[in-house]
C-alpha positions, 0 to 999 in steps of 0.5 A, a space after each residue: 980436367 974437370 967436366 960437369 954432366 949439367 954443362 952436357 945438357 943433363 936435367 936432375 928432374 928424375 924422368 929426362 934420360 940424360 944418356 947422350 948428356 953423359 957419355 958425351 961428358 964421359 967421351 969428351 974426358 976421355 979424348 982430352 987425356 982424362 980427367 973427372 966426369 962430375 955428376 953433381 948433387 941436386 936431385 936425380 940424373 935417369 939414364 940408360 946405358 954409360 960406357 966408361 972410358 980409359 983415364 975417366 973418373 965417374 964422381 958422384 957428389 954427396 946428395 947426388 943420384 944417378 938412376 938406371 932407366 927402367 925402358 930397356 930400349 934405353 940399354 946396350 944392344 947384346 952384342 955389345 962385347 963378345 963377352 956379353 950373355 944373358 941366362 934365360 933361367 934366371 930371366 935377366 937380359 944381356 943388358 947394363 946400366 954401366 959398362 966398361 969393356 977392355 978399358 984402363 986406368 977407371 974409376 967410380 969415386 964419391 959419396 952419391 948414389 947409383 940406383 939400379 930401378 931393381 924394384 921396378 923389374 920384380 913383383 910389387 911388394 907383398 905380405 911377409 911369409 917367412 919361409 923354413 929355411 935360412 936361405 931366402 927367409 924372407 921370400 923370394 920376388 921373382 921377376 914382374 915381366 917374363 917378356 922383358 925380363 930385367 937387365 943383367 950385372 948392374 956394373 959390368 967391368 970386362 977385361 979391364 986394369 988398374 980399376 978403382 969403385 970408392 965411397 959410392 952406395 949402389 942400391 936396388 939392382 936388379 941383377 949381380 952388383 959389381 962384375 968384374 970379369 977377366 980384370 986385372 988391378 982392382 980395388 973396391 974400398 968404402 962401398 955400400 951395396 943396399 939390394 932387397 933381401 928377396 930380390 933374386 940374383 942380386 949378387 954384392 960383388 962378382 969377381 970372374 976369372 980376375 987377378 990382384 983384386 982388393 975389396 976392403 971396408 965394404 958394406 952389403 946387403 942383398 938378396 942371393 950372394 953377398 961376395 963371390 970369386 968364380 972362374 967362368 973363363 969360357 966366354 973370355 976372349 983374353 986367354 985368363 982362367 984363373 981367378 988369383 991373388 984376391 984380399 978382401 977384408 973389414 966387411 959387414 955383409 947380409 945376404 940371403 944366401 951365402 955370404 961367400 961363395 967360392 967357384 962356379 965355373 971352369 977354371 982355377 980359384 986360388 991364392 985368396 985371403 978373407 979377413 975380418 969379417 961380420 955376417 949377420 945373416 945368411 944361409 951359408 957363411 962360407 959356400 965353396 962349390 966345385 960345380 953348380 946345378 951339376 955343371 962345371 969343373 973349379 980347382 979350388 986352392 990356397 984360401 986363408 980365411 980368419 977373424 969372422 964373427 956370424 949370427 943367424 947363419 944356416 952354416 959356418 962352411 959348406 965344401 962340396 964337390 960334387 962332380 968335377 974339380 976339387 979343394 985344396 988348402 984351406 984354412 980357416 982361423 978364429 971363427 965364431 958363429 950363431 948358426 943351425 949347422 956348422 960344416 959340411 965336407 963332401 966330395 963326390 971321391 977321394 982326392 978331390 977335397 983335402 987339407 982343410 984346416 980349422 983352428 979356434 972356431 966356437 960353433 953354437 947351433 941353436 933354434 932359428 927364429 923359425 921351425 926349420 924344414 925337413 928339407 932344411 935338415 936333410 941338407 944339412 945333414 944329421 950331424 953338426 961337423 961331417 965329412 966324406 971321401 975328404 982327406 986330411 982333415 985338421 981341428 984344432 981348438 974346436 968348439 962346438 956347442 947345441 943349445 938344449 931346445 935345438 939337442 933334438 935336432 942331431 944325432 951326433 956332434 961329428 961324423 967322417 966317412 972314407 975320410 983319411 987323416 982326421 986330426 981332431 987337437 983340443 977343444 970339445 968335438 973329440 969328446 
């Protein structure tokens, strides 16, 4: 069955809030046995809050636009699922443009438009000033009301199965993208995130605590982070704490942070492959964190990582684990990157950060398109390949190149500290 949100009532003039038009499409689909929710093409359908429903098929046809309302009074109230929180920090509210709680058997198809009305929560436009650092080169926005602040993850999907997002562009959120949270069966496939690269928090993909997921043939460019896989199982209700069995592959990202960033939270991450993959710019390439602002406690296991060409990148591979939790069985093949610095590995003590495993990477340091800063360097560290209090460290094949202008940067190409197993096999860096 086919529904068309037109024949609900819904008006294309960009300022009706067609909301009740909608979900009653969505609500009568879904009541039927399911079926396709069609937004058609012709202009711009505004709307708060859209709750999916199981066997649903949101479809935005080309040309057609649905957009995030900017009255929060337009959005879902905080208690609107037990999973549901804001972060007063980061100043985003508990609110979403789409939700979909404890649902199967939905999905997001076609080639229109979803607009998350980011550039109506930040500040207004301003001059250019470039910053001295990789991450957030561009500057950083920083929200335009402290009272109401902006809405939280544009698409939240909580404790959900067998989901399907395909072919849409989701552009301007003000908030992390695609949440996934405690979901089982995803794929997201075509996808084409636009964010603003100096719009903070605004994460391409979050997959939380999710099991069996694909991200393939995607295309994002933001601010903050371009993909993560977290395990933040606290607030889940459905007893999951492990984010497992994860492949993303053939994606062209651009952030203003990491490209990848593997942890946050407590819990397990593991059994994850990431292939084919092209960054143009960002601070870190591949960030795995066992704890973030000193918080948190992530096993990190089992990440297959290869075929990832990257320019203008801060760092190839940062693994810190600073705190609590630890990094295991990594490996990492065919990496060729244009960057500042190359890889980190720091654990806070030995045992936590072992079996790391990089074959056939060609690392060129070379100058920024900007003086980088002291504290740039300091974080990045006097050396261009460095560990500490890592075990069974392996380097096979490993080319790492700095570029004459950029020699005065490091005091040396490698350093190890307390780290036991270092196996350097082939290429320059045991020189």
């Amino acid at each position: 069955m086919e529904y068309n949100i037109l024949d609900f009532g819904a008006v294309a003039d960009g300022a009706t809030v067609n909301t009740a038009a909608i979900q009653n499409a969505i609500d009568k689909c879904h009541q039927a046995g399911g079926g396709r929710v069609i937004v058609p093409a012709g202009g711009t359908f505004v709307s708060g809050t859209i709750y999916l429903k199981s066997n649903v098929e949101l479809y935005l046809e080309h040309g057609a636009c649905l957009k995030a309302s900017t009255n929060m009074a337009d959005y879902n109230s905080d208690d609107a699922y037990p999973e549901n929180h804001e972060s007063i920090k980061e100043r985003w509210t508990a609110k979403h443009f789409i939700i979909c709680v404890r649902q199967k058997n939905v999905a997001i198809t076609g080639g229109g438009t979803l607009d998350g009305s980011g550039d109506f929560f930040f500040e207004d436009p301003k001059p250019f000033e470039p910053t001295n650092s990789y991450s957030w080169m561009f500057g950083m926005f920083n929200v335009k009301d402290d009272n109401i602040r902006r809405p939280g993850q544009m698409l939240a999907i909580i404790d959900s199965e067998n989901i399907k997002i395909s072919g849409v562009e989701i552009v301007n959120s003000p908030c992390w993208t695609v949440f996934l949270h405690g979901c089982r069966y995803a794929q997201i496939t075509g996808v084409r995130i636009f964010n603003k690269v100096y719009h903070e928090n605004t994460d391409g993909i979050d997959i939380d605590v999710c099991e069996n997921v694909t991200v393939s043939d995607c295309m994002i460019k933001t601010g903050d982070d371009c993909i993560t896989l977290r395990c933040a199982a606290s607030r889940l209700t459905n007893g999951m704490d492990t984010c497992k069995n994860i492949s993303i592959t053939n994606c062209v990202l651009e952030c203003s942070v990491c490209a990848f960033r593997i942890g946050v939270g407590v819990g397990k991450i593991r059994n994850a492959t990431i292939s084919n993959i092209t960054v143009s710019r960002c601070g870190s390439v591949f960030n795995f964190m066992t704890s973030y602002s000193g918080r948190g406690e992530a096993f990190i296991e089992n990440i297959n990582i290869a075929n990832i060409t990257a320019e203008k990148a801060g760092m190839a591979l940062n693994i810190e684990s600073p705190v609590a939790g630890g990094v295991k069985d990594v490996s990492i093949t065919n990496f060729r990157a244009h960057l500042f610095s190359a890889v980190k590995i720091v654990a806070k003590e030995k045992g936590m950060v072992s079996n790391i495993n990089c074959t056939d990477m060609h690392l060129i340091s070379e100058n920024a398109d900007f003086p980088v800063g002291d504290r740039e360097r300091e974080f990045r560290g006097s050396y261009l390949i460095y560990g500490e209090n890592a075990d069974n460290l392996t380097f096979t094949n490993t080319i790492a190149e700095v570029r004459e202008a950029f020699l005065g940067k490091w005091e040396g190409i490698k350093a190890f500290k307390n780290c036991d197993g270092v196996t350097i096999n082939g290429g320059n860096i045991g020189e």
